[in-house]
N, C-alpha and C positions, 0 to 999 in steps of 0.2 A: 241534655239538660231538661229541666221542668218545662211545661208549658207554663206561659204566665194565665191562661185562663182557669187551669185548676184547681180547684178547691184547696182549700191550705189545707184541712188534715190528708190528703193525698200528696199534696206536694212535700208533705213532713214525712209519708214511708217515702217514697221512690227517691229521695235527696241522698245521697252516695258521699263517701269522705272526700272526693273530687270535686264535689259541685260546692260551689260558692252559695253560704246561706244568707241570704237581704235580709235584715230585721228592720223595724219600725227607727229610724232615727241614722239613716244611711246619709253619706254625704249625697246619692243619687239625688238626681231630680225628679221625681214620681208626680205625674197629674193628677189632682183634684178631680172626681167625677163630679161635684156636686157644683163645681165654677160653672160662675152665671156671666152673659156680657155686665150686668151689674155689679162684676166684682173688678170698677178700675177699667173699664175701655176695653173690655172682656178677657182683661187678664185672667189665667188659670190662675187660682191658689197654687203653692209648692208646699210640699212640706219636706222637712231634711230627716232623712234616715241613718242610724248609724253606721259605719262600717264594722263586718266581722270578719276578723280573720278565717281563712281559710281550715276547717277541721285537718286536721293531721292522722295520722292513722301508722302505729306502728308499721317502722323503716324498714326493708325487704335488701336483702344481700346484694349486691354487685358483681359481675364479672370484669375483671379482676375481684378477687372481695376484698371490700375496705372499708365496711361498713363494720365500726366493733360490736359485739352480740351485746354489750352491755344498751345497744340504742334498738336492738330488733327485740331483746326482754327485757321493757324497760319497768319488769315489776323487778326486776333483780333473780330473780328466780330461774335455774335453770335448767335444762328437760331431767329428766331419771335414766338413766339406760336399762337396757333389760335386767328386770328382773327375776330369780328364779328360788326356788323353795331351796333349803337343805332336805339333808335326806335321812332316814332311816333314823337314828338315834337322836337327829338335832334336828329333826321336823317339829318337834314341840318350839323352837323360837318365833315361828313363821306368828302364830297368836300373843306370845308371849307381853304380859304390861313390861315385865320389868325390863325387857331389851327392848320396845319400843320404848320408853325412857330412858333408857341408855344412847338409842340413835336421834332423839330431840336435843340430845347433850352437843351433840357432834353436826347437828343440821348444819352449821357455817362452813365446817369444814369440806362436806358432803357438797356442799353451794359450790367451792372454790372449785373441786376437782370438777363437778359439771361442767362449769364455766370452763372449764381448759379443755375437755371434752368435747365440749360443742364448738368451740374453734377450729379444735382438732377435725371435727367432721369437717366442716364448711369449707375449708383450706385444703384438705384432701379430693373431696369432691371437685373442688375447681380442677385440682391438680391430672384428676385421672380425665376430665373434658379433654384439655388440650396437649395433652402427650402427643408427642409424636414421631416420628424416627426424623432426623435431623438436627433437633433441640444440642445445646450441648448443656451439660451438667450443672454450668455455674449457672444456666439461664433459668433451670427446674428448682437449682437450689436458692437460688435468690428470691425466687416468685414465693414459692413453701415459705421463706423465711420475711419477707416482707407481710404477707400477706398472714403471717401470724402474729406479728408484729403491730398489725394494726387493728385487726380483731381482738387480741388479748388486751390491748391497748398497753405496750409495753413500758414499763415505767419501773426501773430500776429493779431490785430485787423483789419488786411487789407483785409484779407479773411480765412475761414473758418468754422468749425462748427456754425449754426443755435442756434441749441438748444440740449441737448438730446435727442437721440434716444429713442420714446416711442417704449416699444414693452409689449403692454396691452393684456392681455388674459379672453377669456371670459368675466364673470361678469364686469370684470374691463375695463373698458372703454378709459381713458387715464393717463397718469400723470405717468406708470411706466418704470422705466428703470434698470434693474440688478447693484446691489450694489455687491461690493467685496464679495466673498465666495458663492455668490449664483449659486445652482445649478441646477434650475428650466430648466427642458427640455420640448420642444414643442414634442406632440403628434400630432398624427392623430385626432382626435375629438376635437382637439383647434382650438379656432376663434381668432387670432391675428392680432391687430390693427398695423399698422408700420408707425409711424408717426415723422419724421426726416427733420433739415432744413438747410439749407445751406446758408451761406451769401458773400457775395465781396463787401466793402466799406458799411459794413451794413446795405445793401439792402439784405432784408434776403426771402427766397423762404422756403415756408411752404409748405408742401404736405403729403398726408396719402392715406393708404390703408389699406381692410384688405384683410388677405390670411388665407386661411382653406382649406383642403383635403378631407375632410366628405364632398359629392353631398347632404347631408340631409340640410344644412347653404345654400343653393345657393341663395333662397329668404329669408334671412337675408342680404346677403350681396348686392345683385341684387337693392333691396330698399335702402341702403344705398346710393349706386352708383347713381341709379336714380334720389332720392332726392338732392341731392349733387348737380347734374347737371339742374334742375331744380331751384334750389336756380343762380346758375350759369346763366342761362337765364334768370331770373325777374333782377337779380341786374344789375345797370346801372347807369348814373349821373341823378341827380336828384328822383332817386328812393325812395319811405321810405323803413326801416328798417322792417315794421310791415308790407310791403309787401310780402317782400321776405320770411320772415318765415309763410307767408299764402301759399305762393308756394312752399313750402319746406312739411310741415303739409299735406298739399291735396295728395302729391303722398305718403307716410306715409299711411296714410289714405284706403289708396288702396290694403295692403299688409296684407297678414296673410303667417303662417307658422306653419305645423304639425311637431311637434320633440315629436318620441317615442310617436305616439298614440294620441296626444294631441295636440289641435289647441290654437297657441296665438297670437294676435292682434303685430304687429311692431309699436312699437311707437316711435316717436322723443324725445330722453332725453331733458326734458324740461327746465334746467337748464345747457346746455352745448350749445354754440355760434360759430358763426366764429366770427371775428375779424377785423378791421382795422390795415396796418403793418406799422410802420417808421424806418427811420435808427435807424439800435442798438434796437429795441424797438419791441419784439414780438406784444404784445398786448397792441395796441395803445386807442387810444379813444372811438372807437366804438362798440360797440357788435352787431352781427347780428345773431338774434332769427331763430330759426328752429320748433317754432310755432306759430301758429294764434293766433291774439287778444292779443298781447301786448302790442298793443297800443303806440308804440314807432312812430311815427311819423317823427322820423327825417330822413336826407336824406343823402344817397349819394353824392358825392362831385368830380368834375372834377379833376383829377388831385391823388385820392388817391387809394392806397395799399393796396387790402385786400382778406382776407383769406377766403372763402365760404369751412365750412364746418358741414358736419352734421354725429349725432348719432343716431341710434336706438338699440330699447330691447326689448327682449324676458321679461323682467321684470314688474318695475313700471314704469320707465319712468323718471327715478329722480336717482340721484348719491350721494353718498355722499363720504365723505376722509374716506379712512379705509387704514390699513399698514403702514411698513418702507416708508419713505420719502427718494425720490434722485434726487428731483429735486426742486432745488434753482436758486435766482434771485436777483440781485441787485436790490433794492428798486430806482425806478424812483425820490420820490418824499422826500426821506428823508431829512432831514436838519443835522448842522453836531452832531453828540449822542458822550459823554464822554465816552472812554471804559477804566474800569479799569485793565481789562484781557490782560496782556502782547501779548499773542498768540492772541486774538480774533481781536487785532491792527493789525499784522504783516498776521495776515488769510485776514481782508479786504485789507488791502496792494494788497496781493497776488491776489486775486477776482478784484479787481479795474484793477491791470496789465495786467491780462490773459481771461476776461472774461468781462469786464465794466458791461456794463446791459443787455447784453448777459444770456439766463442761459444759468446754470451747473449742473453736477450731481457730488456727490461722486466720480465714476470710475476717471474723470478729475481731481477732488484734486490729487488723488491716482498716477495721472499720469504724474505729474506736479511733483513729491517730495515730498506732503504735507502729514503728518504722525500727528497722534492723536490729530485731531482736531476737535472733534462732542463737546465735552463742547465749545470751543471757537465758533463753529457756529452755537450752539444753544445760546451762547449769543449774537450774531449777531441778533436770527431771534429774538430774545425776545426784544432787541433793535429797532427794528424795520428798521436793515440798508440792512438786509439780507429778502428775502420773501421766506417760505416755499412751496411747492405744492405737498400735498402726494397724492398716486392715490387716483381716483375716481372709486366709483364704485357702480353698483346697486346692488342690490338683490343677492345674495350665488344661485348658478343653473339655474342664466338666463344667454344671449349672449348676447353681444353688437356687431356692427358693424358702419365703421366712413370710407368716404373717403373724400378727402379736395385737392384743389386747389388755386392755388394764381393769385387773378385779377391786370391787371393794367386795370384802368380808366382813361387810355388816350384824351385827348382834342379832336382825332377824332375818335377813336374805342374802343371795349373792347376788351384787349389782356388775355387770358389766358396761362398766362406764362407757368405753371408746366405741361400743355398736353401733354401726348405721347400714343405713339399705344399702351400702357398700360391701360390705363385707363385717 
């Protein structure tokens, strides 16, 4: 604290948003230097000072975080992620008025996915602190999902969870998330995927990782990572599709890995994509391959949202659906199906209100109220109003490893929103 014999304009710098500032008119009692015994039987004069509340200073994160970003940026404004030029023929945008007038159009938009972005950091970064082999799954996934929950400041279809929290182990590659009563604990010789998204006005931020504590996985994941980033630098406006999984494929390509004695080849699961994103709409129109030669020619597009992510395996290279299923989805494209199941009506009800085309998993019926409802939403997916997604996975004794990012394709840059000093 100040000394009280210091000059006030020195005590006005060194005063800290901590220190309590005294002004002229404090309830304190403060002495009169100038009281005489002549004043009253030598009373001191008093004079009353006001009180001032204490300066505040924007709110700093928590462990656990539960502090929403809307109170640590309270100008409303949220960071940029990296950004990088186009290249070669659309390096003219990078100056351009009229796509800088184009992206002044879209500022809100651009705000909302930050916003879900920088939750996305903050909630992750907790997440990879206290990992640690013993955790069980629904304890990682609950923490991921609370704690986005309260940062996004979750409030109906306005903002909130993404998707469910993958949290895929080994062979399994994506698509699982802990169902009620599951007591699957992470070990130390686990490679898990963590793959969770975050949305504000259904502009939704996709991002994954994976984390492992065995140094034996470190080129398993290393190749992941790289490839990832690689896809990241070929995509751009006006790009093909069946470019960027040639540049995804080549660094692949590059990677082996000895586990226990035995050397295998890292391959891109050839049948898992990144994604174009739209409001409400994980997986939009586009698929983008993470290998060569499929001939997919189409292009990239100024102005869209998309996911660059990639797998690889200690395996074949191929996935298929194995296990309990918990992860569901509103059919985009349904028209409207007669349901004669009382509950299966009043389940869509429910999915329409809390979730639109958003997924879901199980844990969230569970959490919401909804109580024995697997016949009525297996007539849903048998209907076709509801989409299923049970994990994926290769081969029984291989690893997978995934990390993923979310581009904007902005009019004069590419922004990669989901970057942090994480990965």
């Amino acid at each position: 604290m100040v000394g009280s014999e210091t000059a006030v304009e020195d005590k006005l710098e060194k005063v800290t948003l901590e220190d309590p500032v005294i002004e002229e008119g404090s309830d304190e009692e403060d002495v009169n230097p100038t009281a005489t015994a002549a004043d009253g039987e030598g009373a001191k004069k008093k004079k009353k000072k006001k009180n001032k509340k204490k300066k505040k200073g924007p709110k700093t994160q928590t462990e656990p975080p539960t502090v929403p970003v809307s109170k640590i940026f309270t100008n409303a404004i949220y960071p940029v992620g990296e950004c990088h030029d186009y290249r070669d023929d659309n390096l003219w945008r990078t100056t351009s008025e009229e796509k800088r007038a184009l992206e002044r159009d879209q500022e809100s938009n651009y705000n909302d996915v930050r916003r879900a972005a920088e939750v996305h950091r903050q909630v992750r970064q907790y997440i990879q602190k206290i990992l640690k082999p013993g955790m069980t799954l629904t304890e990682i996934a609950e923490t991921i999902e609370n704690g986005t929950r309260a940062l996004v400041e979750e409030n109906g279809m306005e903002a909130g969870i993404g998707f469910p929290t993958g949290l895929s182990l080994n062979h399994c590659a994506a698509h699982f998330t802990p169902n009620a009563g599951d007591k699957t604990v992470l070990t130390y010789d686990d490679v898990m995927k963590v793959d969770f998204g975050v949305h504000v006005n259904g502009r939704i931020v996709d991002s994954a990782f994976t984390h492992h504590f065995n140094p034996k996985f470190d080129k398993l994941v290393e190749a992941a990572r790289e490839a990832t980033n690689a896809g990241i630098q070929a995509a751009g406006i006006d790009v093909r599709l069946c470019d960027i999984g040639a540049a995804v494929n080549e660094v692949y390509d590059s990677y082996e890995i000895e586990l226990d004695g035995k050397t295998y080849d890292i391959k891109p699961i050839r049948n898992l994509n990144g994604h174009t994103i739209e409001p409400y709409k994980i997986h939009a129109g586009k698929s983008i391959p993470i290998v060569r030669d499929t001939g997919d020619e189409t292009k990239l597009e100024e102005g869209e949202q998309l996911a660059i992510e990639t797998f690889c395996s200690t395996g074949r290279g191929y996935v298929i659906e194995d296990g309990e299923c918990s992860h569901y989805a509103r059919s985009h494209d349904s028209g409207f199906v007669p349901l004669r199941l009382p509950k299966a009506k009043s389940l869509l009800a429910t999915i329409n209100q809390h979730f639109g085309t958003l997924p879901f998993c199980r844990r969230y019926l569970d959490r919401i109220g909804e109580t024995k409802y697997l016949m009525a939403l297996r007539n849903l997916t048998d209907a076709g109003l509801v989409t299923a997604y049970p994990p994926l996975c290769d081969t029984k004794g291989s690893y997978t490893a995934q990390f993923e990012h979310t581009i904007l394709l902005r009019p004069t840059c590419k922004e990669i929103v989901s970057k942090g000093d994480d990965y």
